[in-house]
N, C-alpha and C positions, 0 to 999 in steps of 0.2 A: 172239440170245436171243429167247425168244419170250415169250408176256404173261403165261407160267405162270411160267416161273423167274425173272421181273424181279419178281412178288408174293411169291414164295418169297424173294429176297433180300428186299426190304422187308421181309416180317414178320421176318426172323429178326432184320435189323441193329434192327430195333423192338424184341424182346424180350431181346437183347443191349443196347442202349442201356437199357434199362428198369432190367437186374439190375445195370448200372454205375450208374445214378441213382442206387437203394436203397443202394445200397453209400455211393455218396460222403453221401446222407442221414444213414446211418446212423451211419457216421464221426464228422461236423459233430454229432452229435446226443450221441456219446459223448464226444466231447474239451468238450463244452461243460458236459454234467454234471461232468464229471472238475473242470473251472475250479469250475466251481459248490461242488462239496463241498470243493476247498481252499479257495475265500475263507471258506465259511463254518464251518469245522470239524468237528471233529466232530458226530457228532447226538449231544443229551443222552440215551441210554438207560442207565439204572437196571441195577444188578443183578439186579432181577425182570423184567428185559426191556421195561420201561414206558419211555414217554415222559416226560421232564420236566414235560409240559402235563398230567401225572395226578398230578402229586403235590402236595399244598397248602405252598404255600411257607412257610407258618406250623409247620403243626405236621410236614409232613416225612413225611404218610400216604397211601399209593397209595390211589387213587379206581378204579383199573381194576377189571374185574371178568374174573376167570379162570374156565375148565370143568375142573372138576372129575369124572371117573370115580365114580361110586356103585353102578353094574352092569354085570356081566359076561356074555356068553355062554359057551356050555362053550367055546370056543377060546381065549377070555382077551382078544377083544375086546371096548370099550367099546358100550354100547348106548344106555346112559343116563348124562346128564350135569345136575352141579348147579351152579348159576353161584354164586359167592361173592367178595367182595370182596378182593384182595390184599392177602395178607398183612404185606406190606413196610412198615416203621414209620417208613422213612428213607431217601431219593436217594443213590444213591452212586453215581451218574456224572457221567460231567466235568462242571467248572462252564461255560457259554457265559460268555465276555466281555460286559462290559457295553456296552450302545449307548450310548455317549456325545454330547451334541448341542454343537457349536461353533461362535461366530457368524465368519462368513466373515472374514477379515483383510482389511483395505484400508487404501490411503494416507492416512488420516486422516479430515477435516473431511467436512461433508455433503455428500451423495451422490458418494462417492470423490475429492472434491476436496483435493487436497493443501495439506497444512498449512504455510502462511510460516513460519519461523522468524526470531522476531525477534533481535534483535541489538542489544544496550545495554546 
């Protein structure tokens, strides 16, 4: 072999190892969201397409603000747009679970020292 086809192999098993790296990245990257979005559920999205974090938890009124179409060209595409507050007056997607906080369980007495039971 001469020093031309032994660079020819290098680079190619280089860009060949490179498109297997991306790959196995990518994989690692997809299975990890996948875990991700079952431990945490669904995402709370509204029937106006909003976020949970746009709606006041008191009164239940989307805070996003949508575009709006107000002009046309002769095609019947939009040109002009008017921002206005959504009109949605109440959350109606999933409720998330509450985080609930719990102090750790241990063998009893201070600082995890187990507790004598007396006897008498």
């Amino acid at each position: 072999m001469t020093g031309l086809e032994i660079a020819v192999v290098i680079i190619a098993s280089g860009y060949v190892a490179g498109g297997v790296w991306d790959r196995v990245k990518s994989t690692v990257h997809d299975r990890r969201s996948e875990r991700l979005r079952e431990i945490n559920g669904p995402e709370p999205i509204c029937g106006c397409r909003h976020h949970l974090a746009y709606h006041d938890p008191k009164e239940g009124r989307c805070y996003a603000e949508v575009k709006k179409p107000v002009e046309w060209d002769e095609d019947g595409d939009e040109i002009r747009f008017a921002h206005e507050q959504c009109p949605c007056r109440r959350y109606a997607g999933p409720e998330p679970l509450a985080t609930l906080y719990a102090p750790e369980v241990t063998g009893g007495g201070r600082h995890g020292e187990r507790l004598a039971l007396e006897s008498g």
